[in-house]
Structure formats: C-alpha cells, structure tokens
C-alpha positions in Angstrom: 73.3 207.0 340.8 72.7 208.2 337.5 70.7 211.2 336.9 68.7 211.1 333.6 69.8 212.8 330.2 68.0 216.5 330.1 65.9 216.9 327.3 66.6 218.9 324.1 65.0 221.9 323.4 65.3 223.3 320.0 65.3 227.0 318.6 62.5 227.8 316.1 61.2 230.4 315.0 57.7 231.5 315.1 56.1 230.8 311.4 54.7 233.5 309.5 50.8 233.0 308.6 51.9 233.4 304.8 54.3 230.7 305.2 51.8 228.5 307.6 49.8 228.9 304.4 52.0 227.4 302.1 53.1 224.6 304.1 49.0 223.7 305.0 48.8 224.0 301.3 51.8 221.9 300.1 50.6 219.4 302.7 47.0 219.1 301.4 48.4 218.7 297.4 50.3 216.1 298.8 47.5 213.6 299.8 46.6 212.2 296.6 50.4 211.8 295.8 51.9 207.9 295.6 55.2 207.9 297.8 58.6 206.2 297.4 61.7 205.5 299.2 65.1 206.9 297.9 67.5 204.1 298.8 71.5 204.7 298.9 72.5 202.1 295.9 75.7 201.2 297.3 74.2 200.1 300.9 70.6 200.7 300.7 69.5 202.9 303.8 67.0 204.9 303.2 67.9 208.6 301.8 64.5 210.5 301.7 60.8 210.0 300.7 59.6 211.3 297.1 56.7 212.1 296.0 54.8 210.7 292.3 54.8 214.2 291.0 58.8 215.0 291.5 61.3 215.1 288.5 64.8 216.1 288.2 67.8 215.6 289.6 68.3 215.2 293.2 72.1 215.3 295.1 72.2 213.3 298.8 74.8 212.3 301.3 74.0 208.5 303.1 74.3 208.9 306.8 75.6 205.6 306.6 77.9 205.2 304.0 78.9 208.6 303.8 78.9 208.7 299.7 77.3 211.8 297.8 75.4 210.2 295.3 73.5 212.4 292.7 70.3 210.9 291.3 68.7 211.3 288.3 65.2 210.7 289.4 63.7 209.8 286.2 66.2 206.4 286.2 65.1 205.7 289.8 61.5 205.3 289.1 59.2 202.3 290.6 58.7 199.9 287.6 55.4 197.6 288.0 56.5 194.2 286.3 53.1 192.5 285.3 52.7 188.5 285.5 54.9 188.5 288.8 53.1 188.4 292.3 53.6 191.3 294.3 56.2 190.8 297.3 54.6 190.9 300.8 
C-alpha cells in the first residue's frame, strides 16, 4: 500500500509592517498596468510576466532549455500591427 507524499512546508519569515506596506503598495500601482509574457526565444516557454511600465535590461535562465538569455526589454516590446485581425 502506498502511503501519500507528506506535504511541504516552507520557512518564511514574518513580514515587517514597513515592508507589508510596500508590497500592498507595489501591488495596488500595479492594477492599471498592461501585462506581457517574456518568452525564451530559442524554445518559447514562458520566462516571467512584465509589466507596461518596465525598461531596461533584464538577464533569465529557461527552466527548460537551460540557456541564459539577456534581454534588452525595449526590443521585446508588444507591437500592435493595424489592418490585421487580432488572433483568438
């Protein structure tokens, strides 16, 4: 008979009001924000979620392919091409 897998339980620390703050804060500035998805270009899984208002250069490894790819953000920007119907 197999006995079930025990469940994880992981270590954090309490959070500080000041930072419980900042994070409430960041969260609500973040509302009005358009997201993206940050796609590894040599397999394209998904690297990490950006946010409208981010610039900059941005370094990530792809769980899958393993490659460290750094990414300059402003050439990875969402391009609207008008007279072409939107994809599902």
């Amino acid at each position: 008979m197999m006995q079930p897998a025990p469940i994880r339980e992981y270590k954090r620390k309490p959070l500080t009001p000041e930072v419980r703050d900042k994070l409430e804060r960041s969260h609500r500035e973040s509302l009005d924000l358009t997201e993206r998805e940050l796609r590894c270009p040599h397999c394209s899984r998904f690297i990490a979620t950006l946010y409208s208002d981010i610039s900059g250069h941005f370094k990530a490894k792809c769980g899958n392919c393993k490659t460290i790819t750094i990414f300059n953000l402003g050439y990875f920007r969402r391009v609207r091409r008008y007279g072409r119907e939107r994809r599902g």
